[in-house]
C-alpha positions in Angstrom: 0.0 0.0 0.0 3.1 2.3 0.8 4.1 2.2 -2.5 0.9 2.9 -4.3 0.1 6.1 -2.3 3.4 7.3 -3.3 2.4 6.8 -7.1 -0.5 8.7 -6.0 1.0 11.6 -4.7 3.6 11.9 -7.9 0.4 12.1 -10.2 -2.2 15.3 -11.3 -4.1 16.4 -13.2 -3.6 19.2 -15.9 -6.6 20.5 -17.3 -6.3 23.0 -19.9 -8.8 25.1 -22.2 -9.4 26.7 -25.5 -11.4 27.8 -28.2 -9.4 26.3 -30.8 -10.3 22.3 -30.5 -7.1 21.4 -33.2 -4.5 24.0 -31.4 -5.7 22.1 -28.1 -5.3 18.4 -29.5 -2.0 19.5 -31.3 -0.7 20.8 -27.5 -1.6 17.7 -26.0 0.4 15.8 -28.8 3.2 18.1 -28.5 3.1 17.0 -24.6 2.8 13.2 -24.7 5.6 13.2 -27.5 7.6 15.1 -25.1 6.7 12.6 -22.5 5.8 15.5 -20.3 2.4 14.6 -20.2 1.7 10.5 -20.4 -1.9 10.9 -22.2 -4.9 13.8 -22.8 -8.7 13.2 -22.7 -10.6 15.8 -24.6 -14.1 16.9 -24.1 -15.6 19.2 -26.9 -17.4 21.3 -26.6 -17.5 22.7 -22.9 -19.3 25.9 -22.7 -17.5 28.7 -20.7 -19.1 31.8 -19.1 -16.3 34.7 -17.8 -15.2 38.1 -17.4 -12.8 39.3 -19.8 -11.8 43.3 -20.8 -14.8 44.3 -18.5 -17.4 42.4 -20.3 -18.7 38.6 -19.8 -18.5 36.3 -22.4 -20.4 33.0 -23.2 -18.3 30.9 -25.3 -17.9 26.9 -27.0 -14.5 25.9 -25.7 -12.9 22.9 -25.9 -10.8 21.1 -22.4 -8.3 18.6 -22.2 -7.4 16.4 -18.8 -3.6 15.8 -18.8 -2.2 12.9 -17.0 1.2 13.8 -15.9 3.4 13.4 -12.6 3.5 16.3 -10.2 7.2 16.9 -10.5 6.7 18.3 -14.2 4.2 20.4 -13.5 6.1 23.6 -13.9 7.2 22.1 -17.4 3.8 21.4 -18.6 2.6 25.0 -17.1 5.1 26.8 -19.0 4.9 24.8 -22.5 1.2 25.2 -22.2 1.3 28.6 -21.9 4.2 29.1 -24.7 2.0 27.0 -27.8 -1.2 28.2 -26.3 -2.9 31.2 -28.2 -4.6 33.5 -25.4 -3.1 35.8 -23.5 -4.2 34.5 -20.0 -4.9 30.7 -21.4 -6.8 28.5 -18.1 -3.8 25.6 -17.3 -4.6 24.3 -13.6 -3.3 21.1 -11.9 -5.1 19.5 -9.6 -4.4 16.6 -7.4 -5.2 13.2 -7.2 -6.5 11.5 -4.1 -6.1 8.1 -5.4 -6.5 5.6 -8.5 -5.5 2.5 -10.3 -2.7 1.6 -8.9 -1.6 0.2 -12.1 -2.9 3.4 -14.1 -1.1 5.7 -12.0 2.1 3.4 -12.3 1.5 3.7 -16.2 1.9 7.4 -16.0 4.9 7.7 -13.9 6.3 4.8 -16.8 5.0 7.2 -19.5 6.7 10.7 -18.2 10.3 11.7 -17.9 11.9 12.1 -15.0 12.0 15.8 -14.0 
């Protein structure tokens, strides 16, 4: 049990946003062939309500989950942000509290070391 809790606390979640469903799935390539990320789920669309320039907006985006260990969240962060096309694009990891043991073992075998 040691063990797997370990493997959970290395692993997050990346989710990541945008209106532009190809420039998304091409990021989340870019990612997993950089083994910074070990896969990407996609949901399309999402619909987003926020504030931007002083005046809410009600947009189709698209979002991508991002399966990665916590030690390369900083890299993912800042790639993301770099091939991204807003100015202020929404990149948040979140934790996990748990898992497949074997799922979460896959993506620590599918990312680079940091």
């Amino acid at each position: 049990m040691g063990q797997d809790r370990a493997v959970d606390e290395e692993c997050c979640e990346i989710v990541v946003t945008d209106a532009d469903v190809e420039r998304l799935v091409a990021l989340t390539r870019t990612l997993v062939e950089e083994r910074l990320v070990a896969c990407g789920q996609h949901i399309a669309p999402i619909r987003s309500v926020f504030r931007w320039d002083g005046a809410v907006h009600d947009e189709t985006e698209a979002r991508v989950a991002l399966h990665t260990r916590r030690s390369l969240v900083e890299a993912v962060v800042a790639r993301a942000v770099e091939l991204h096309g807003y100015d202020v694009p929404c990149v948040l990891a979140l934790p996990l509290v748990g898992g497949n043991p074997a799922y979460l073992r896959w993506i620590a075998a599918e990312t680079r070391n940091p």
